[in-house]
C-alpha positions as CSV (number, residue, x, y, z in Angstrom):
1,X,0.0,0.0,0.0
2,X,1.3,3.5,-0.6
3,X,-0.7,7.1,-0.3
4,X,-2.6,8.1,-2.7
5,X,-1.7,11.2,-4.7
6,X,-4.1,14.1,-6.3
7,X,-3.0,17.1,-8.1
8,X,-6.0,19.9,-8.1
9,X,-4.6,22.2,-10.6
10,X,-6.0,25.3,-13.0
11,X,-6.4,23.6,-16.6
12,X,-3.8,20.8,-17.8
13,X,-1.1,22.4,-15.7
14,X,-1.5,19.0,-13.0
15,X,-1.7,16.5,-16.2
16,X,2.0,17.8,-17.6
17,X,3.5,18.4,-14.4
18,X,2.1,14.6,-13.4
19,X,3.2,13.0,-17.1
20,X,6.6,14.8,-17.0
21,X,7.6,13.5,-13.1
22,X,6.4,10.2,-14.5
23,X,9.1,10.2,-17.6
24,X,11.3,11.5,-15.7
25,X,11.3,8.8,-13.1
26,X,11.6,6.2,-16.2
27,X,8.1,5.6,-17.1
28,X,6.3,4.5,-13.8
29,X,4.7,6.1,-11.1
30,X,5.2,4.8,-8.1
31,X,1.9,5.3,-6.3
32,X,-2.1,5.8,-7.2
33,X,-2.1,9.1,-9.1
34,X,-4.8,11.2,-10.4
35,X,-4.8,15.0,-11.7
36,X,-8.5,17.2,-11.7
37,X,-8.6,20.6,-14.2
38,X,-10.2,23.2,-13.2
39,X,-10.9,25.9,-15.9
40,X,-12.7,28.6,-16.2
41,X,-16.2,27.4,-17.1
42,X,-16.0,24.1,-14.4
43,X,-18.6,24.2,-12.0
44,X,-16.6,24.0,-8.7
45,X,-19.3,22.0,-6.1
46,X,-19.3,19.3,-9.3
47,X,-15.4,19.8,-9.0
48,X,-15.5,19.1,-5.4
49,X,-17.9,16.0,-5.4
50,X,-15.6,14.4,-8.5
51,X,-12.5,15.2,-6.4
52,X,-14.1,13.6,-3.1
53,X,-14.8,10.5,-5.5
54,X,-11.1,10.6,-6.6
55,X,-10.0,10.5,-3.3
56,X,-12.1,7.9,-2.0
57,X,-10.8,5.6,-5.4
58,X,-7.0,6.9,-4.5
59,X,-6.9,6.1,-0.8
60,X,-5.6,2.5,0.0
61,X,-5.8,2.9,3.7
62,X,-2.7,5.4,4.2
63,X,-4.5,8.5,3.2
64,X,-3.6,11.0,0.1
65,X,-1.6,14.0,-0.4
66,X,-3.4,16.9,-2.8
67,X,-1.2,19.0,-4.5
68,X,-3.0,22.2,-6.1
69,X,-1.2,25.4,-7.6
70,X,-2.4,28.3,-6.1
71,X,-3.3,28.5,-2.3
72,X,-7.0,30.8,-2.0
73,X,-7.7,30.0,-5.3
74,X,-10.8,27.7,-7.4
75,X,-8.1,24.7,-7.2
76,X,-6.6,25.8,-3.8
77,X,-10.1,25.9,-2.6
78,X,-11.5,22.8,-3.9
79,X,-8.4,21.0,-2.4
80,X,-8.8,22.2,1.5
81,X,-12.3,21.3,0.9
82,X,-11.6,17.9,0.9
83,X,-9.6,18.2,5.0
84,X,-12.5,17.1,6.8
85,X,-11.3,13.9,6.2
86,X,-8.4,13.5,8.3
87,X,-6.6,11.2,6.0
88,X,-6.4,14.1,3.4
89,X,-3.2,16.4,3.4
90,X,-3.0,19.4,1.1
91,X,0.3,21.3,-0.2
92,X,0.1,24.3,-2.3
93,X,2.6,25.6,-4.9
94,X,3.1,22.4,-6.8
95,X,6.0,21.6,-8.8
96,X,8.1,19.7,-10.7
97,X,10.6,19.0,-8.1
98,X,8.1,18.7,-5.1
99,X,6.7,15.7,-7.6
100,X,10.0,14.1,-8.0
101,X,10.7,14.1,-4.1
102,X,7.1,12.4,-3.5
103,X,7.5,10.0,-6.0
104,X,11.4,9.1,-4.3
105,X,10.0,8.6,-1.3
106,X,6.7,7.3,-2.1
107,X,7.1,4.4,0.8
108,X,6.7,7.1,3.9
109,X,3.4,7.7,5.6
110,X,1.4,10.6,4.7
111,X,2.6,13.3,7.1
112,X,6.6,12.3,6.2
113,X,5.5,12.3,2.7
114,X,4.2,16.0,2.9
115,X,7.1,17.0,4.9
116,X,9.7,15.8,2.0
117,X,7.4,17.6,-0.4
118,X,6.9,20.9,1.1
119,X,11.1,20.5,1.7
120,X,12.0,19.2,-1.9
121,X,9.8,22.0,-3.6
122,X,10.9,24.8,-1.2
123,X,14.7,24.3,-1.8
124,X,14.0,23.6,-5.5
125,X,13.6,27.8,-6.1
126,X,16.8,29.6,-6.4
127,X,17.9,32.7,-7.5
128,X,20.3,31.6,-10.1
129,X,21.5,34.8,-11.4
130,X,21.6,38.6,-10.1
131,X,22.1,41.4,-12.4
């Protein structure tokens, strides 16, 4: 069993951020994935009840992480929706490396699992050059 893992994202942005950590771990993903789009003419309560059934399909018995883009917004919303189930932890800020750390240590519990997350995708932004 592993936790299960759902990216709540604005448009494809969770589908190519999902299908690139996925190639560039060769090919498999390592636990129960699935990505919901939200664009601008989804209705979000029929957003929330699809992403309750995703998380109910995702969930083996050691909970799921959601990852959405933008804390406060349709996706960032939709996602903290879905904490009144205590087996539902939710990051914001999604990215690439934050993927690639989760699917590394894909064996941890949920709350180590975030942890790594929140750490891998924090240290992943640099400021690579000043003027």
């Amino acid at each position: 069993m592993a936790i299960g893992l759902l990216l709540i994202t604005h448009n494809e942005i969770g589908d190519a951020l999902l299908k690139t950590a996925i190639n560039t771990f060769g090919g498999e993903c390592p636990l129960s994935a699935a990505t919901l789009a939200v664009t601008n003419g989804s209705d979000p309560e029929q957003l929330r009840l699809h992403a309750r059934q995703l998380i109910g399909r995702l969930d083996s018995g050691m909970g799921v992480l959601v990852l959405t883009d933008i804390y406060g917004s349709t996706p960032g919303n939709i996602a903290t929706s879905l904490t009144d189930n205590c087996a539902v932890s939710v990051l914001a800020g999604v990215n690439l490396p934050m993927l690639l750390k989760i699917f590394n240590y894909s064996q941890l519990d949920l709350l180590s699992l975030m942890e790594k997350a929140l750490h891998g995708g924090q240290e992943s932004i640099i400021m690579c050059h000043l003027p």
